[in-house]
C-alpha positions in Angstrom: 0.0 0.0 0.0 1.0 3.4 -1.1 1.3 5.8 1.9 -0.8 8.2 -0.2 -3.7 5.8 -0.3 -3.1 5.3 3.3 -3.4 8.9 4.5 -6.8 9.0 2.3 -7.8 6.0 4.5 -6.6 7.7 7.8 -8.1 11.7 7.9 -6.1 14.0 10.2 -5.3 14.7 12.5 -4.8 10.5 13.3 -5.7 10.0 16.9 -8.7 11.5 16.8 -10.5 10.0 14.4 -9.6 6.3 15.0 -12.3 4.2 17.0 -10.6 1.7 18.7 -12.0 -1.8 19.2 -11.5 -2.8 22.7 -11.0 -6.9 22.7 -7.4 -7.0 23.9 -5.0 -3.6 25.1 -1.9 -4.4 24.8 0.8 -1.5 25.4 3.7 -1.3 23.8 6.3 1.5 24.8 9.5 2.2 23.0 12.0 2.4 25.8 15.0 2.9 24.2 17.1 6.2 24.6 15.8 9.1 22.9 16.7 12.3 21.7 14.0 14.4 22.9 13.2 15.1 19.1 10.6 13.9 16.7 12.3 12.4 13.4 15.5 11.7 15.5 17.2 7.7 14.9 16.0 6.5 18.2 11.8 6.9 18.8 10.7 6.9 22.1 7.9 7.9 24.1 5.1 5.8 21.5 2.6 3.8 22.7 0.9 0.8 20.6 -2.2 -1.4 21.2 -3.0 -4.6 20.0 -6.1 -3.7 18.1 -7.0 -0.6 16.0 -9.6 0.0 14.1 -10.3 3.3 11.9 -13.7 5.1 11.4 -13.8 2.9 7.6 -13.7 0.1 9.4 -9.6 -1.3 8.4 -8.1 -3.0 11.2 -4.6 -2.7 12.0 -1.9 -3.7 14.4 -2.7 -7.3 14.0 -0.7 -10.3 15.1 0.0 -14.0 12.8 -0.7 -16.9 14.6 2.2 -16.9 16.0 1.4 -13.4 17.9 4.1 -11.4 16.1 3.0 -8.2 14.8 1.8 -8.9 11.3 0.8 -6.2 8.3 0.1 -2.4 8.8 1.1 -1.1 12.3 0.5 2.3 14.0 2.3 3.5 16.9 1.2 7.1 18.3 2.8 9.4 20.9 0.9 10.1 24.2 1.3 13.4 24.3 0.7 14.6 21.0 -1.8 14.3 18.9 0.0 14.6 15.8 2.7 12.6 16.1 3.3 9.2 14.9 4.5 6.2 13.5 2.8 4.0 10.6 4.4 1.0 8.5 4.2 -2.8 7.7 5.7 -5.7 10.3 6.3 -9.4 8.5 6.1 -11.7 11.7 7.4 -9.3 13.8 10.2 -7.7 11.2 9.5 -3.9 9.9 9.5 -4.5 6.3 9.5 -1.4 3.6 9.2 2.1 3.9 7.7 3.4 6.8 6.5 6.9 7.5 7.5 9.5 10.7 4.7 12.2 11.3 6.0 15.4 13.6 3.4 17.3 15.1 4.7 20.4 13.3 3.8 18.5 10.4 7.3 17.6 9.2 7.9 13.8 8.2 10.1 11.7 6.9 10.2 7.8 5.2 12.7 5.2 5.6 13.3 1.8 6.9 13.7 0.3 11.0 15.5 -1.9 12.7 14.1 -4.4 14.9 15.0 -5.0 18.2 13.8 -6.7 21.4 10.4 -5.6 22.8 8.5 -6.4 25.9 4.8 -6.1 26.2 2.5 -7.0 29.0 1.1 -10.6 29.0 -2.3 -9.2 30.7 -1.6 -10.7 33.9 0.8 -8.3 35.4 4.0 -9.7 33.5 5.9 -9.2 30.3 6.4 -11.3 27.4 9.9 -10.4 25.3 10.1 -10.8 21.5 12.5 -10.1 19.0 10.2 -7.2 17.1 9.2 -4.4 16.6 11.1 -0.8 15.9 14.3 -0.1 17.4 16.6 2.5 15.4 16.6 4.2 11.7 18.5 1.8 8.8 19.4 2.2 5.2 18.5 5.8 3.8 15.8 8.1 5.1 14.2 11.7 3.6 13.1 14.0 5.7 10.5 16.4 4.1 9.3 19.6 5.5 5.6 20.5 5.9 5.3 21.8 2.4 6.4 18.4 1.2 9.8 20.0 0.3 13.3 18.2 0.8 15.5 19.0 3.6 17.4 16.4 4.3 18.7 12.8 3.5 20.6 10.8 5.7 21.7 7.1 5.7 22.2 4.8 9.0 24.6 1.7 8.3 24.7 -1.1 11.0 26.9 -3.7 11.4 26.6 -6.4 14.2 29.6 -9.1 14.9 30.0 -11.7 17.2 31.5 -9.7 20.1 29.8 -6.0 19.4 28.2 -4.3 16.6 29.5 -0.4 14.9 27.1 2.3 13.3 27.7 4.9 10.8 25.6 7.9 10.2 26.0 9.8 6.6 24.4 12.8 4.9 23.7 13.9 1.8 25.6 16.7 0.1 24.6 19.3 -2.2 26.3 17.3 -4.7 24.3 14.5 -3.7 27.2 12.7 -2.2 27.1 10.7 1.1 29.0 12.1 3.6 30.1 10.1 6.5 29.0 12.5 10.0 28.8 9.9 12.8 30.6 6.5 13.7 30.2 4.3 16.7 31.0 0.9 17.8 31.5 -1.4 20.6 33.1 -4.3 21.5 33.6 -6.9 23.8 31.1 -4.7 25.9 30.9 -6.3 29.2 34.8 -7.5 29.4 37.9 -6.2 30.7 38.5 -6.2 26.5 35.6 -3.7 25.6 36.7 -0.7 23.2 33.9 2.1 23.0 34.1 4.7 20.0 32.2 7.5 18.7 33.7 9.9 16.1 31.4 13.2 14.7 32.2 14.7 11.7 30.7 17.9 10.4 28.5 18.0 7.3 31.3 18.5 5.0 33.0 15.1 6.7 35.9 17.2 8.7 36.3 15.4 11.8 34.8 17.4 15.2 35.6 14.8 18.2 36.5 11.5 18.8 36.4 9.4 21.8 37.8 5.9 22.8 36.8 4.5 26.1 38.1 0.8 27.2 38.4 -1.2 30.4 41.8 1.1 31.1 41.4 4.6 30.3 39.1 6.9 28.5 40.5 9.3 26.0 38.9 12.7 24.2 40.2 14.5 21.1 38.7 17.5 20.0 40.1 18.8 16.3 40.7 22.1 14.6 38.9 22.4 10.9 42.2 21.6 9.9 41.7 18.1 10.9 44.4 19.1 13.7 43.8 18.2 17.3 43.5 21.0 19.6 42.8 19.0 23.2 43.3 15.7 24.4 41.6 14.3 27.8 43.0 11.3 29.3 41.6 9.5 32.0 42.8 6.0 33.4 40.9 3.4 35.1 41.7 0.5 37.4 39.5 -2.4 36.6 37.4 -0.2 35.0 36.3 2.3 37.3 37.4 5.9 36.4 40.8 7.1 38.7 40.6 10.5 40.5 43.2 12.2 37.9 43.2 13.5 34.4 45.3 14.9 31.8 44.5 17.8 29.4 46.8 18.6 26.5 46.1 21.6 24.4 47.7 22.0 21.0 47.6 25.3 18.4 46.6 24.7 15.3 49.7 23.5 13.7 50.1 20.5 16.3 52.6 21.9 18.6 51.6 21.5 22.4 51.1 24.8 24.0 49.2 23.7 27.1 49.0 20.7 29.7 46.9 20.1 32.6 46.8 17.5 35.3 44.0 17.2 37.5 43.0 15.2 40.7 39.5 15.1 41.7 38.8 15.1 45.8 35.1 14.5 46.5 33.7 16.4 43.6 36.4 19.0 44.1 39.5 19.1 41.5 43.4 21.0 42.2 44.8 21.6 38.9 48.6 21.6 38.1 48.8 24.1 34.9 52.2 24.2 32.8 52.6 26.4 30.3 54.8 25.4 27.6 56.8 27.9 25.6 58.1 27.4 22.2 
């Protein structure tokens, strides 16, 4: 189904004028972290009920006989009115483009990745699945509420046997992909685990980068020269942060002009500044 022909079957504004038909409530939240912004990778805040039924009479938010989510699914946000989420599940697996209403009237289309979701069994416990929406994938438009362009991104995923890396691009006015966020983890819950996220600015010049691991935790912060200007070290001792830290601050042809050491005393830091002269 076109998702023209399905917002001439859904009028607005959405939530109120659907009828729901009251057999079984089942509520669904999206608890995974959030961004405090509609359109943004991570939805949160949605809620979802087993049956839904519009004022034409087309159900949706079915389950197969297996009680995975099955054909045309809406999820709508509790506190407004205007925001939502609408697109197609395959036993349990978002399938196709799916649609992201803002209340402002923005949207956008692209595809989800599943993830685990619990939902209430009825009887005061929870039933986990492997379904349902979790995070943005492959490319997504975002349109304004004039139906105009604004912005394309595209979200990458890769999942391994000990961790699982991201990488978030954007389009160009050249129409090129440009690479603007990269994280991955590894080894997560070991004294191995390497952390890193790297942000790049929309013309791919590196802004920050920073590598945590069971031993220290490190911070660079660049010039737009590609240069670092500061870098943070922290250690750790089976990983739990130590009390001290080291600052290094470099101008912007590399050379270091400034180092700081810091020891933190309940909350409370002395700082040992050094100039360094060239």
């Amino acid at each position: 189904m076109r998702f023209q022909d399905l917002q001439q079957m859904l009028p607005q504004p959405l939530p109120e004028t659907l009828m729901r038909y009251r057999l079984i409530i089942i509520l669904t939240f999206l608890t995974i972290k959030s961004y405090g912004q509609c359109g943004q990778e991570y939805p949160s805040g949605f809620c979802h009920s087993s049956i839904f039924v519009t004022h034409q009479g087309d159900t949706l938010n079915k389950l197969d006989n297996l009680g995975f989510y099955q054909g045309l699914h809406l999820y709508t946000y509790s506190s407004d009115s205007n925001t939502f989420i609408i697109g197609n599940y395959r036993h349990g697996q978002p399938v196709g483009e799916w649609k992201y209403h803002c209340s402002d009237s923005s949207y956008s289309f692209g595809q989800f990745k599943s993830g685990i979701q619990s939902t209430s069994d009825g009887n005061g416990g929870w039933v986990t699945k492997k379904q349902g929406i979790y995070s943005k994938d492959g490319v997504w438009k975002y349109f304004d509420k004039d139906s105009q362009l604004i912005k394309t991104q595209r979200f990458e995923h890769f999942d391994y046997k000990n961790g699982w890396a991201k990488k978030i691009f954007i389009v160009d006015t050249n129409g090129t992909f440009i690479l603007v966020n990269f994280e991955s983890k590894y080894k997560y819950y070991s004294k191995f685990r390497k952390e890193t996220t790297i942000h790049y600015t929309e013309d791919g010049i590196i802004l920050s980068a920073e590598y945590n691991s069971f031993w220290r935790d490190v911070t660079l912060e660049y010039y737009n020269n590609s240069q670092v200007s500061k870098k943070t070290k922290r250690r750790k001792f089976l990983g739990k942060a130590l009390n001290k830290t080291i600052e290094k601050e470099y101008n912007y042809k590399g050379q270091l002009e400034n180092k700081i050491k810091t020891t933190w005393h309940n909350r409370k830091s002395d700082s040992v500044w050094k100039q360094v002269y060239w």
